[in-house]
MARDRENRO-566658 format. One record per residue (C-alpha): x, y, z. Coordinates in steps of 0.1 Angstrom, whole numbers, padded with zeros to 4 digits, always signed. Layout:
BEGIN
XYZ...
END
This chain:
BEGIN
-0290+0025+0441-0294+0060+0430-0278+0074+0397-0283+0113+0410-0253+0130+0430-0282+0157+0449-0251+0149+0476-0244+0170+0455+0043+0303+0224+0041+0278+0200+0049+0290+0163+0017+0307+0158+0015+0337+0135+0002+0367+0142-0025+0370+0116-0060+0366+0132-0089+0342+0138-0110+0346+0107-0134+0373+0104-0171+0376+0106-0189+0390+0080-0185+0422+0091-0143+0423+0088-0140+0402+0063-0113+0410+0036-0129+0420+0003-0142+0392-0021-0116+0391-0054-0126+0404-0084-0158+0386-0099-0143+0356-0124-0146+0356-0156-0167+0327-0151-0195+0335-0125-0203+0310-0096-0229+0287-0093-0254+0304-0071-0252+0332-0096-0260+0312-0122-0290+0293-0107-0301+0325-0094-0326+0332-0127-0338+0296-0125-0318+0274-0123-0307+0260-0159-0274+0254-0159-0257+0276-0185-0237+0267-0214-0205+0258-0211-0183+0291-0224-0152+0293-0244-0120+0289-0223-0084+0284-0231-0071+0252-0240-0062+0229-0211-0080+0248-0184-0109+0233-0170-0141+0247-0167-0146+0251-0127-0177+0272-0131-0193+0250-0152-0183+0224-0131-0196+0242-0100-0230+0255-0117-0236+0215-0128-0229+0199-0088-0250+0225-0075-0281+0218-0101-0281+0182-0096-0282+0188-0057-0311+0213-0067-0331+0186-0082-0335+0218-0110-0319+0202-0138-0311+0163-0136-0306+0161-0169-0268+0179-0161-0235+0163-0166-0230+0134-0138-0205+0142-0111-0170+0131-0114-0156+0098-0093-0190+0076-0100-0188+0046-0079-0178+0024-0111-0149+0046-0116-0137+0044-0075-0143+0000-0080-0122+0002-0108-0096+0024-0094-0095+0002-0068-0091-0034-0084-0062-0015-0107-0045-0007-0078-0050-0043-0059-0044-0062-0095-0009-0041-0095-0001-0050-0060-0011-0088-0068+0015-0083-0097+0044-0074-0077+0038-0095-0048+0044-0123-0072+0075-0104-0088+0090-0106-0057+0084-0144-0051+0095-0149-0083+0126-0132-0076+0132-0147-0045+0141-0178-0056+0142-0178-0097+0135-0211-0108+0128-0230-0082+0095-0245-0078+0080-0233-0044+0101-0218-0033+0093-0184-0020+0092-0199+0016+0095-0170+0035+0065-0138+0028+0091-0113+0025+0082-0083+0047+0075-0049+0039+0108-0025+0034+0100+0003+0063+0082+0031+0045+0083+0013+0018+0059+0027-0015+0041+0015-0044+0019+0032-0069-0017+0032-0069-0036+0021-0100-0025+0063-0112+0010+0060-0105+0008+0079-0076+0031+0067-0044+0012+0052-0017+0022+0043+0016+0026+0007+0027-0001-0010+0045+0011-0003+0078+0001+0033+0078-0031+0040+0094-0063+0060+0087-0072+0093+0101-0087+0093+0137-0109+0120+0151-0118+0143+0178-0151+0153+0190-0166+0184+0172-0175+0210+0196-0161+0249+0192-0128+0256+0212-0122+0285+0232-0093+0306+0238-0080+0288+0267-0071+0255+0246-0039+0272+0242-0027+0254+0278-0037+0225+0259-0016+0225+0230+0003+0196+0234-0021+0170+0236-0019+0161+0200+0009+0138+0194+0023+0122+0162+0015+0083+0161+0044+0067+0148+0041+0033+0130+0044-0008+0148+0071-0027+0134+0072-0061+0154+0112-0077+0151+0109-0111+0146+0113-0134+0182+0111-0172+0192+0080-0189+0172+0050-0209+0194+0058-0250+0184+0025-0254+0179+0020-0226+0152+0015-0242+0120+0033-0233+0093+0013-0216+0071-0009-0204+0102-0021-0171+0091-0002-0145+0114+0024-0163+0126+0050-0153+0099+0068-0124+0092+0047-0096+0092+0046-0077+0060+0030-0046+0076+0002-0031+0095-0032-0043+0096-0036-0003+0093-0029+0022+0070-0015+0054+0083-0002+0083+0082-0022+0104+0108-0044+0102+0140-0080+0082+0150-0113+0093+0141-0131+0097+0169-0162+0083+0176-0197+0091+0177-0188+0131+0167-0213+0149+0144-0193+0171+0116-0194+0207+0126-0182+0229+0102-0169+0256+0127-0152+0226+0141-0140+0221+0110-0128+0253+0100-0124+0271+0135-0083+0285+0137-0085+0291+0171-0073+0265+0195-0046+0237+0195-0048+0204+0182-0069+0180+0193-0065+0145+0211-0072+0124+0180-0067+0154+0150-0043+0149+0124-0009+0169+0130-0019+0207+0121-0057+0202+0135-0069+0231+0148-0099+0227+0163-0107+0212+0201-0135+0194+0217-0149+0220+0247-0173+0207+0273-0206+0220+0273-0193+0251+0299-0175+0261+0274-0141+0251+0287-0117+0231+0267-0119+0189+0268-0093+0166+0249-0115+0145+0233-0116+0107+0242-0089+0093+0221-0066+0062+0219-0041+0083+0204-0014+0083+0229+0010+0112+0244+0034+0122+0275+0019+0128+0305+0037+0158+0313+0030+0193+0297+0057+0196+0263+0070+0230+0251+0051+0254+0234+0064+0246+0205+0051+0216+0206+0022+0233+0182+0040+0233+0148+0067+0208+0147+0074+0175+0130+0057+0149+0140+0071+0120+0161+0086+0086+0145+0064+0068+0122+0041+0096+0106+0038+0085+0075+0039+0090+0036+0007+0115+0027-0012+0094+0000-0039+0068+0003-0031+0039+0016-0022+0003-0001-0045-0020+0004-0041-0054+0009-0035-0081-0018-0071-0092-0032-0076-0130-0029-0092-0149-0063-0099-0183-0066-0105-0213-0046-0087-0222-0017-0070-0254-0016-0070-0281+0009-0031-0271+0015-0013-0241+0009-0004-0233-0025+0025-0238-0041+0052-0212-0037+0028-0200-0008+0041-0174+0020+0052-0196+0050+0055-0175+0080+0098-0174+0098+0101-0180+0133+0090-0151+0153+0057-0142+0167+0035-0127+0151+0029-0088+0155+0012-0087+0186-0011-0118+0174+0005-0148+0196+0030-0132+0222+0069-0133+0220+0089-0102+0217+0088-0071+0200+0100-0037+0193+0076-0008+0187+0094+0005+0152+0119+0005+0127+0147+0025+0115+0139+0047+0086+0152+0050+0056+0180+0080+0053+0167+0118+0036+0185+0130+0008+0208+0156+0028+0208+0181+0003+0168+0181+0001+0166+0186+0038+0186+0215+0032+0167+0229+0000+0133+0225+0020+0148+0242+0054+0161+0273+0034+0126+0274+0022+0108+0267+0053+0131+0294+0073+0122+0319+0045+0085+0317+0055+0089+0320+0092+0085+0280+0100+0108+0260+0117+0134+0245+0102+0129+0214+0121+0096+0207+0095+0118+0198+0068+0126+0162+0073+0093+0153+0074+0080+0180+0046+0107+0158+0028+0098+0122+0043+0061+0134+0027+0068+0151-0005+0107+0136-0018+0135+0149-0027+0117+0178-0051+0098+0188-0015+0114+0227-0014+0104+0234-0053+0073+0221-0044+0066+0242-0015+0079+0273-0030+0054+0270-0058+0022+0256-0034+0029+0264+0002-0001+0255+0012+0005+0219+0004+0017+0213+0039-0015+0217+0052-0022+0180+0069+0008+0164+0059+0021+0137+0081+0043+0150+0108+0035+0185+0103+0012+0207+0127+0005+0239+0117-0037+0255+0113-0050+0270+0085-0039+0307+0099-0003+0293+0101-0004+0278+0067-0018+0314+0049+0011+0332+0066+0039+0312+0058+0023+0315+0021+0018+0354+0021+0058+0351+0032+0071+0323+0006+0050+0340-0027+0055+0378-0012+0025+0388-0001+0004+0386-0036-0023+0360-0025-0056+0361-0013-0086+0342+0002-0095+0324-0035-0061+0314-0046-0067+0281-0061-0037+0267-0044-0055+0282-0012-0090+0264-0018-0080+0235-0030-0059+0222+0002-0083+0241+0024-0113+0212+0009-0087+0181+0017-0084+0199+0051-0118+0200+0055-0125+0164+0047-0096+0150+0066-0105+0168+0098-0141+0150+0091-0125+0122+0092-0106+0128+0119-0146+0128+0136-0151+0095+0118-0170+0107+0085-0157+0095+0052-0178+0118+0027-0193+0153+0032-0224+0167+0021-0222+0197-0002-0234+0220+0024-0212+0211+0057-0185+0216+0028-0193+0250+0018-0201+0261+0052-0165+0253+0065-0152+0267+0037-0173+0297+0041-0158+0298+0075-0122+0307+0059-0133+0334+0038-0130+0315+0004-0148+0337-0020-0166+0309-0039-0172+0277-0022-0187+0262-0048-0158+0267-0073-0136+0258-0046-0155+0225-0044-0154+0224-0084-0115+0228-0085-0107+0205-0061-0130+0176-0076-0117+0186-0110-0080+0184-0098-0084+0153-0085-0085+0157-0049-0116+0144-0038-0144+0123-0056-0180+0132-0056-0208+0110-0057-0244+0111-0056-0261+0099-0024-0289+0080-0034-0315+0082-0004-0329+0050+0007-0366+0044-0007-0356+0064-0037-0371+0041-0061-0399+0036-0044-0406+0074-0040-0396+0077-0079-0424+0056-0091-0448+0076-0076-0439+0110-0087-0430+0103-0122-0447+0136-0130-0438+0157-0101-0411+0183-0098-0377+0170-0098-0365+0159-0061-0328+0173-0046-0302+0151-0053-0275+0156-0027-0238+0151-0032-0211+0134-0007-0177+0150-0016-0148+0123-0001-0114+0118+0000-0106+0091-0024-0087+0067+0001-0121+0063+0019-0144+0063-0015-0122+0037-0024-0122+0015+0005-0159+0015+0011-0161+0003-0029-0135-0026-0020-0152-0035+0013-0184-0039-0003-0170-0056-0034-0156-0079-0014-0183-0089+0012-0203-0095-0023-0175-0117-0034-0178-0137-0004-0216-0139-0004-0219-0151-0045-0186-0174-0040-0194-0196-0014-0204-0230-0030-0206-0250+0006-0193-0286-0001-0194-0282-0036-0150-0293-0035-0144-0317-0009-0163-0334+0020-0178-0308+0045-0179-0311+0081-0211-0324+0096-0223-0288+0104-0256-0303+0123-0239-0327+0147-0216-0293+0155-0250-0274+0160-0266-0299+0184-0233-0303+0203-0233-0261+0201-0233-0249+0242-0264-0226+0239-0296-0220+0211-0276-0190+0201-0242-0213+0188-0256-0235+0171-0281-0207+0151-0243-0194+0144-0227-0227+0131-0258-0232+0107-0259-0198+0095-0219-0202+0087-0220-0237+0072-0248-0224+0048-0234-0184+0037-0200-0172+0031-0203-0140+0052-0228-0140+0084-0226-0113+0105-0232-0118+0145-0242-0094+0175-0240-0100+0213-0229-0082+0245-0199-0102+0262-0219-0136+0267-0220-0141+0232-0185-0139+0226-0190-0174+0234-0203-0184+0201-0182-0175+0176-0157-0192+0192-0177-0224+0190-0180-0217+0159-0141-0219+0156-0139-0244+0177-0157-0271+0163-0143-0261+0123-0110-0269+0140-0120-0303+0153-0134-0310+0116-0100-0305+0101-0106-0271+0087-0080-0242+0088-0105-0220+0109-0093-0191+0133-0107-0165+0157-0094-0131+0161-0096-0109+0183-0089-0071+0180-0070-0062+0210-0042-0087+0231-0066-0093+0256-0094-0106+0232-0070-0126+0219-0062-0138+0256-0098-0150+0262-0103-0169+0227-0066-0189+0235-0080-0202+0267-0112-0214+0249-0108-0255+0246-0106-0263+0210-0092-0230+0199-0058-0226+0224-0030-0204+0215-0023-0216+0178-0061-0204+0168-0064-0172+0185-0054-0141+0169-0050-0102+0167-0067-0088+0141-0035-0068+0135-0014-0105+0137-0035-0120+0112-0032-0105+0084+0009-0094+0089+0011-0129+0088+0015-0158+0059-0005-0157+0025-0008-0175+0001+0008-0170-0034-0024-0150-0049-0024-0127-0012-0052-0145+0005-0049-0159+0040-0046-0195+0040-0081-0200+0058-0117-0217+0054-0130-0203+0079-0124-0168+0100-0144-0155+0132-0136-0119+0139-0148-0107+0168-0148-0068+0181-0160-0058+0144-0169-0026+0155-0137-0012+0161-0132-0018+0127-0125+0010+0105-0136+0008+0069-0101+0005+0058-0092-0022+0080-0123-0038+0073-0117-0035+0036-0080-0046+0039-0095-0077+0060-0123-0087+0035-0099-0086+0004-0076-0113+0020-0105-0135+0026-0101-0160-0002-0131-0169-0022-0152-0200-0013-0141-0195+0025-0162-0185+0054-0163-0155+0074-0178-0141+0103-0178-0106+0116-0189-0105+0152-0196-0077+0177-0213-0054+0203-0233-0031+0181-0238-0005+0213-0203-0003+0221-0184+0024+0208-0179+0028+0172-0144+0022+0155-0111+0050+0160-0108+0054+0126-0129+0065+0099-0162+0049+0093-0188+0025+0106-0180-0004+0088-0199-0029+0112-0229-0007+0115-0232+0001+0081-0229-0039+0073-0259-0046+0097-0278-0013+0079-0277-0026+0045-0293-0059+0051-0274-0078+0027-0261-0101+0048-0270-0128+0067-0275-0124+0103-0277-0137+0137-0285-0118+0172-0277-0135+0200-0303-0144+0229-0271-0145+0257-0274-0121+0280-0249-0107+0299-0249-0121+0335-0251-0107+0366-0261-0073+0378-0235-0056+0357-0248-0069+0330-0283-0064+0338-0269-0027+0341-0251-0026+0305-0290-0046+0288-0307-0015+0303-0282+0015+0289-0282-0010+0261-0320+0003+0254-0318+0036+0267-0326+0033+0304-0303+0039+0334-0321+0020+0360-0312+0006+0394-0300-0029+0396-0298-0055+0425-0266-0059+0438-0267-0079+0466-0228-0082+0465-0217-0048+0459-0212-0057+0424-0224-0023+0413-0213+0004+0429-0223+0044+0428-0204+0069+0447-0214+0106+0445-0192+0136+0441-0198+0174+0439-0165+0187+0424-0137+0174+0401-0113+0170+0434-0135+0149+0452-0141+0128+0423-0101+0122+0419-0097+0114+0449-0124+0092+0456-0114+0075+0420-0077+0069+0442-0094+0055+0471-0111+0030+0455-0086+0019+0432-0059+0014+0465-0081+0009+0491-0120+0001+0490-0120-0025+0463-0092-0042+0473-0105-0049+0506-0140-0055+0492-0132-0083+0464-0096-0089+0469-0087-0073+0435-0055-0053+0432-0046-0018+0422-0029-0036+0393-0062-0050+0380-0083-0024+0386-0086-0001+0360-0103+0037+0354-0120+0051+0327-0126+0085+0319-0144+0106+0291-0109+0124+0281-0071+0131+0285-0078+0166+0297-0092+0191+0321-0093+0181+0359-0113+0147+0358-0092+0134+0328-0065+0102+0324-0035+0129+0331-0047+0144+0362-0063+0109+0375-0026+0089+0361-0007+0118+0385-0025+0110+0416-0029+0075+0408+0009+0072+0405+0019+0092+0433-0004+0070+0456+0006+0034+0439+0045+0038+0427+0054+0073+0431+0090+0083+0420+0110+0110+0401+0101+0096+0366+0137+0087+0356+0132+0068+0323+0116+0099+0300+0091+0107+0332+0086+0069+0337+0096+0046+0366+0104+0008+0368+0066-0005+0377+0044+0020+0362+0010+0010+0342+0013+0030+0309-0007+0020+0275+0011+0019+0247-0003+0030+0215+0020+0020+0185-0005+0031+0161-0040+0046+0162-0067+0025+0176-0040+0001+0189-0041+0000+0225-0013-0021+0246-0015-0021+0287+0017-0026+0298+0041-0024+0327+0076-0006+0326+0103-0030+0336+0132-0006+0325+0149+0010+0302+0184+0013+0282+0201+0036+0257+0179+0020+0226+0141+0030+0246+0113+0019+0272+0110-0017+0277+0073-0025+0285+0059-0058+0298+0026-0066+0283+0002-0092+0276+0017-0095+0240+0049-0097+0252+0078-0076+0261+0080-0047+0232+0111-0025+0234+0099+0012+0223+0127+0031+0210+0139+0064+0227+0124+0089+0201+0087+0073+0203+0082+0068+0238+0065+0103+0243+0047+0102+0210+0033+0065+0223+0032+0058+0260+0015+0078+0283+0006+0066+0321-0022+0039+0320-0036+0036+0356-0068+0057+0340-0078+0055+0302-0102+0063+0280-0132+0050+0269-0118+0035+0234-0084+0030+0248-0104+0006+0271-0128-0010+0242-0124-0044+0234-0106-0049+0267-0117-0064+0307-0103-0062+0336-0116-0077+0372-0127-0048+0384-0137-0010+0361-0139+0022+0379-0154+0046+0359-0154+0084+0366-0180+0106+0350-0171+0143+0353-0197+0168+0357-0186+0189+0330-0191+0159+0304-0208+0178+0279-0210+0162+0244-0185+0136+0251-0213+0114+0271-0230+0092+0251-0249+0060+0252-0222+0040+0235-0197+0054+0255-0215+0047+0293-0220+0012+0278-0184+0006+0266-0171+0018+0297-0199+0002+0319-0189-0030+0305-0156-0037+0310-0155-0044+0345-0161-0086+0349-0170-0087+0385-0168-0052+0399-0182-0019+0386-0180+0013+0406-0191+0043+0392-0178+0081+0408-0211+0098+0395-0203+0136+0389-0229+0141+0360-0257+0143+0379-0291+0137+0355-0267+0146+0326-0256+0107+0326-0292+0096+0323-0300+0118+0298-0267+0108+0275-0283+0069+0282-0315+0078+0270-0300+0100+0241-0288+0085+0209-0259+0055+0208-0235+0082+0190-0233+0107+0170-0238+0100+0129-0209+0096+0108-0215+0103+0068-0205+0076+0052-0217+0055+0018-0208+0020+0024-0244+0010+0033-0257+0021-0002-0229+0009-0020-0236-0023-0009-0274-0024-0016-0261-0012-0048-0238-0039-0054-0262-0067-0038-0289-0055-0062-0268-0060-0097
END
């Protein structure tokens, strides 16, 4: 088997891309204040601070101290604002105050009577709450930023424009319960939001922060970018490529307006998001008094039953709709922005605008660039702005570090920072960086390197080292704190059978089905938090795990991130439908009184598609004493929101771990252990298990992609169409999931696309949020939306989300296909895969065939080059030496 193929107008405004050097506007006059670089230019001491006016802060000073600490010239300077004591304590405010009025709200439910708060009452849609600063925060259900890959765009992307679509949020109605679900099961109750924060789009994987990626104006938004990104992923010809995404969108070309317009259903409030009730104390052998019991109804997406994909909204304020279109209209932006300017900013949204247009940079629902953003604010304030307008600088830095997360970082260095902003003509990046952190807007931290002590004892008397900063947005800083707090609470809380009889964890292990389980169940009956790696095979053991904590009597779970992991852990014996969850399931479902799940023992398996705030969200709900286990592929691709929260677990060594011996049978996964450790080397296949057919040019590779999927593979294993799915780098360009879905449909159920450019019989994936990734069948549709068959059950998606969150699903992408299997994978690599190829993507994709793999090889040596490459790009992020940090107090 050879891997070689030798066979060889939106509303834009008219100002233009930023300027070189050479055209830039002129710099503003020199401030009073000078910057930093001036400053340090003598040396490097960091001046004294200088008289200024009551109540303004000093942003040179500021500036001049971040930069000499980064220097290493003077570390006896001021410490940066947003320490990481200040971000943990920030943090438990905020969960103690949601603790507070969980319990209000039991407490009200049923005044006076003992118990009984019997229902967890769910969220109110959009519903807020203040952070521990009295800021408004959106409910849990939001999501975090996703990302796009960060290569340059070109002027083509224009064609592409409408590939970016607004994510709107899940709300699951209640259906008909499963008998067998206990009643204080965790995720079988009423779900009382998202397992993810939103608000915006997925990070996208494996993506190294570019700052002309960041700060380039040319080009539409990406696949995964938050409304109003600007930049694009381009293939390494220098032609445009939607980035692979699991953010969803239409499969048909929208208007050109399509580029700065409100975002669909379920954007979002702008603010960080809630996180989840923290659990303290004990758990009990029952659930606690007045604890959450979960109504009939499935849970959201966690057990099957019906749902529907959202929830009506809570009415605007007519009159601020008004006040903010007047306003919006006055600056040359369509007046169609204002409900969700308002949704975003309240009822004060137009006074608000007036005074800081550029405060609709990146809010929910809104798409519009940076050059869009400095027009409408030369036409709103008349003209008398320029490039360092604090108001300017200061949103230009949170639009910075949100399209970083967007590319799954979630902290900056100082440098990538000023560089972007240097990329949009701001005068002084450094007091840019200065106001913003002084304002509030991001934290900054120092990034401790690792060997630092070490290194510092043995040049006590040599010249002081750089320190570099990571500037982050505080919803991330935050998360990462509470994440690691948490896995440290886990860790020092566990107390084995120090309250009650314990199962007999060593029979378990010697009835365990391989060496590898029963290395698992003794790691878990002696920590509180192990963490587990394995391809496929080893999914086995965790669910042992589960297994035999059930048969002991304890309240143990698995869970599963997608449906279809949930699908295989219900058919396990031992576990069955009441013990198998979604990730997303679990924790809308029942708590107890103090917010934690009602669990001893939790297996969560596809960790890596964790982001950090999910993973924080999940750890905090954990309650003390019980145990869990976080379980995954650590080659697959990393998670579609921001962070590396699995990854960065396994990095910091403070955990207890086991790597499973299993491999992955067969010649597929003989394949997937060799991309595994960087080689792409033939396999026996003696039953055409593995499959590589050849193509030249992106026509042939469509159509041979068609002909297997209806014809050859069919006839060779007796799999249908309808279980055979494709995988492809990308949405776009002429080998991605909107050209394959066309010819896929037109050769498997072709018709005139009467439901919305759907017909009755059609494979779409529905995305109800980022990173959440439904196949699905349309059965039909009525007046209310799209009704979509799929293995969590039917879902109704109303009318106005169904082109924000269904597109054709014949061909996906690599992370709308992780965490997912299907009989038989075709997977098409394009010859113009550029930066998109990667080691974790070939073995995400590689792997999700179970007993057929054909790949349509376009790439030439360009695929075994991307195996033998790294697994993915690096993502900056801090949770790895926060929790060595925390581990080592």
């Amino acid at each position: 088997m050879s891997w070689s193929s030798r066979s060889t107008e939106a509303f834009r405004v008219t100002s233009p891309t930023p300027p070189d050097d050479s055209t830039a506007p002129a710099a503003p006059p020199a401030p009073a204040n000078p910057p930093a670089s001036a400053a340090l230019a003598d040396g490097g001491s960091v001046p004294a601070a200088r008289p200024r006016p009551a109540g303004k802060p000093d942003l040179a000073g500021l500036a001049a101290a971040m930069r000499s600490i980064e220097r290493g010239e003077n570390p006896a300077a001021p410490a940066p604002r947003g320490d990481a004591a200040e971000a943990r304590r920030k943090r438990r405010e905020a969960m103690a105050e949601e603790t507070a009025r969980l319990q209000a709200l039991e407490a009200a439910e049923a005044p006076g009577a003992p118990g009984g708060a019997d229902e967890a009452e769910p969220a109110e849609p959009g519903g807020e709450h203040p952070d521990a600063e009295g800021r408004t925060a959106p409910s849990a259900s939001e999501e975090a930023p996703a990302g796009a890959e960060g290569t340059e765009p070109t002027p083509e992307d224009a064609e592409d424009a409408e590939d970016t679509e607004a994510v709107g949020r899940e709300r699951d109605a209640s259906g008909e319960d499963d008998a067998a679900t206990a009643a204080d099961a965790p995720g079988g109750g009423t779900p009382e939001g998202s397992a993810q924060p939103a608000g915006g789009t997925e990070a996208d994987p494996d993506t190294e922060f570019d700052p002309d990626t960041a700060a380039n104006p040319s080009g539409p938004d990406d696949e995964h970018g938050t409304a109003g990104a600007e930049a694009a992923p381009a293939a390494a010809d220098g032609r445009r490529r939607d980035a692979d995404s699991t953010t969803p969108g239409p499969d048909h070309p929208d208007d050109q307006d399509a580029r700065l317009r409100g975002g669909g259903p379920g954007g979002g409030d702008r603010g960080r998001s809630a996180a989840a009730t923290p659990s303290r104390g004990p758990q009990a052998a029952g659930a606690a008094p007045g604890a959450a019991r979960p109504a009939s109804g499935a849970d959201a997406r966690g057990a099957g039953g019906a749902a529907a994909s959202g929830a009506p909204r809570a009415p605007l304020d007519a009159a601020a709709v008004a006040a903010a279109r007047e306003v919006l209209a006055g600056g040359g932006a369509p007046g169609e922005l204002a409900e969700p300017v308002v949704r975003a900013l309240g009822e004060g949204a137009a006074e608000l605008v007036r005074q800081d247009p550029w405060g609709v940079l990146g809010l929910p629902g809104v798409r519009v660039g940076v050059e869009q953003v400095d027009a409408f604010a030369r036409a709103v304030l008349g003209g008398a702005v320029g490039p360092g307008d604090a108001r300017r600088v200061c949103a230009l830095v949170g639009h910075v570090l949100d399209r970083a997360a967007e590319q799954g970082h979630t902290a900056l260095g100082g440098d990538a920072l000023r560089a972007a902003l240097a990329r949009w003509s701001v005068p002084d990046p450094d007091a840019a960086l200065a106001a913003a952190v002084e304002e509030g807007r991001v934290l900054v931290f120092r990034a401790e390197p690792e060997g630092a002590d070490a290194a510092a004892e043995d040049a006590e008397d040599a010249e002081p080292a750089p320190v570099p900063l990571l500037f982050g947005l505080d919803r991330y800083a935050l998360a990462e704190e509470s994440l690691a707090d948490g896995c440290v609470r886990l860790l020092r809380s566990f107390e084995g059978a120090g309250d009650g009889a314990e199962p007999d964890w060593e029979a378990a292990a010697a009835a365990a089905p391989s060496p590898s389980a029963a290395e698992l169940i003794r790691a878990a009956a002696a920590d509180g938090l192990v963490l587990h790696t394995g391809g496929e095979a080893a999914r086995a053991e965790p669910a042992a795990l589960v297994a035999a904590a059930r048969a002991a009597g304890l309240r143990a779970y698995a869970a599963a991130y997608t449906d279809s992991g949930r699908r295989r852990l219900a058919a396990v014996p031992g576990i069955g439908e009441e013990g198998a969850r979604t990730v997303a399931g679990l924790l809308a479902g029942a708590r107890a009184a103090d917010g934690s799940l009602p669990v001893d023992l939790l297996a969560v398996l596809d960790a890596p598609q964790l982001s950090v705030e999910e993973a924080a969200t999940l750890v905090e709900a954990v309650p003390d004493g019980a145990r869990l286990v976080l379980s995954g592929d650590p080659h697959t691709l990393w998670s579609a929101g921001p962070g590396r929260a699995f990854a960065d677990l396994l990095a910091s060594k403070t955990c207890p771990r086991v790597a499973s011996r299993t491999p992955d049978p067969g010649p597929i996964g003989e394949l997937t252990s060799c991309v595994a450790v960087g080689e792409l080397a033939p396999v026996d296949a003696p039953g055409k298990e593995v499959v590589v057919v050849p193509v030249r040019a992106p026509g042939e590779a469509v159509h041979r992609a068609v002909q297997l999927v209806a014809d050859s593979v069919p006839r060779a294993f007796g799999v249908p169409p309808e279980h055979t799915q494709v995988i492809t780098l990308a949405h776009g360009g002429p080998v991605g999931t909107r050209a394959l879905n066309a010819a896929l449909k037109e050769r498997l159920n072709p018709g005139p696309g009467r439901f919305g450019g759907f017909d009755e019989g059609d494979r779409v994936v529905h995305v109800p949020a980022p990173g959440r990734t439904h196949p699905a069948v349309v059965v039909g549709a009525e007046p209310d939306g799209l009704r979509l068959d799929g293995e969590g059950g039917p879902v109704l998606v109303p009318r106005a989300e169904v082109a924000a969150t269904v597109r054709h699903g014949w061909a996906v992408t690599g992370h709308q296909a992780a965490g997912i299997r299907w009989p038989a994978a075709v997977v098409v690599v394009p010859g113009d895969a550029g930066a998109l190829l990667t080691r974790g993507w070939v073995y995400t994709a590689f792997s999700r065939g179970e007993r057929h793999l054909s790949v349509v090889q376009g790439a030439e040596q360009a695929l075994a080059a991307a195996v033998a490459g790294p697994v993915a790009s690096e993502r900056t992020t801090r949770l790895a030496a926060v929790l060595r940090e925390l581990a080592a107090e």
